[in-house]
N, C-alpha and C positions, 0 to 999 in steps of 0.2 A: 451094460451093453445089451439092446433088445434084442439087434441081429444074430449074435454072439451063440452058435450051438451048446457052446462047452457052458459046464452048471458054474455056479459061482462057489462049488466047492474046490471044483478045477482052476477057476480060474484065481484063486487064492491059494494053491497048491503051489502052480506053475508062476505065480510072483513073489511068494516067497523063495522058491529054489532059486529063482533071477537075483535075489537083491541077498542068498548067503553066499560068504565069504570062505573060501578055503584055506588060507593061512594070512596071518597078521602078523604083522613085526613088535619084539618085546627089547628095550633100552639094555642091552645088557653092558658092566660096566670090566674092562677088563684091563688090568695095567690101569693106566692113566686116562684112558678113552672108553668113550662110551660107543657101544656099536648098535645099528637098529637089525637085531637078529630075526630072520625070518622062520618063525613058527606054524607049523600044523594044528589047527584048530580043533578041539573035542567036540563032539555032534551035539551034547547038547549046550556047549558053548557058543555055536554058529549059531543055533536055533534063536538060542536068547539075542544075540549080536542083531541078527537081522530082525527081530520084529522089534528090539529098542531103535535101530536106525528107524525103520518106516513109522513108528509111533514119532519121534521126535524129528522127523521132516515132516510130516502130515500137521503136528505143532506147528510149525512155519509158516505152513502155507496160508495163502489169505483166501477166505469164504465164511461159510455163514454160522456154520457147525462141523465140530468135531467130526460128526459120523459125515458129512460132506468132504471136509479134508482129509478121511482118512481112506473114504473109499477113493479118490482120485490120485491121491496117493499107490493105493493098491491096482489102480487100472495103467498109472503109469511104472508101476514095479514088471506088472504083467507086459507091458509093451516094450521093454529096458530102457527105461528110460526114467526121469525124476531123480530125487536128489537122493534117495537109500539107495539108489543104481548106482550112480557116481559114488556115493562112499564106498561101495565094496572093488569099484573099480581103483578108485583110487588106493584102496588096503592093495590090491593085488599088485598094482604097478611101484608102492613102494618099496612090498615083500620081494619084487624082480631086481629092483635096483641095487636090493643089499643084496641078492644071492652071495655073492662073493664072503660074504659073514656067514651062511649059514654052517658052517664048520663049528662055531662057537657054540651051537645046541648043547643043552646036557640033558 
């Protein structure tokens, strides 16, 4: 972005924070069912989470190069939006849907 104040150490800060994940759900198997328990994430577990999403949706996308899908990736992380946004959205609105399991934690 040329117009863009903020450095692009910022601006890689601030799309990373966009696209980690706060809790994720783990299969847990209890009785005869299996329940999707919503878990709290370790900091450096998020960390890792979110820059494998934005690495393997920047893989998706169509262009010319790597370092071109990866930074358009990173500019639509930074604007909430592209597809490591949706996955962390979507990790969050499944973790809301089981609340009702999260009793099962150990």
């Amino acid at each position: 972005m040329q117009n863009e104040e903020k450095s692009a150490l910022e601006i890689w800060k601030q799309a990373l924070d966009n696209i980690t994940p706060q809790v994720e759900v783990k299969s847990r198997r209890i009785g005869g069912a299996t329940f999707q328990v919503p878990t709290e994430i370790r900091p450096d577990r998020k960390e890792s989470i979110s820059m494998k999403n934005m690495i393997s949706f920047a893989r998706k996308r169509s262009g010319k190069s790597m370092a071109d899908k990866l930074a358009a990736e990173i500019m639509d992380a930074f604007n909430n939006q592209g597809g490591a946004f949706k996955r962390k959205e979507d990790m969050h609105r499944m973790a809301e849907a089981n609340r009702a399991f999260a009793h099962f934690r150990f």
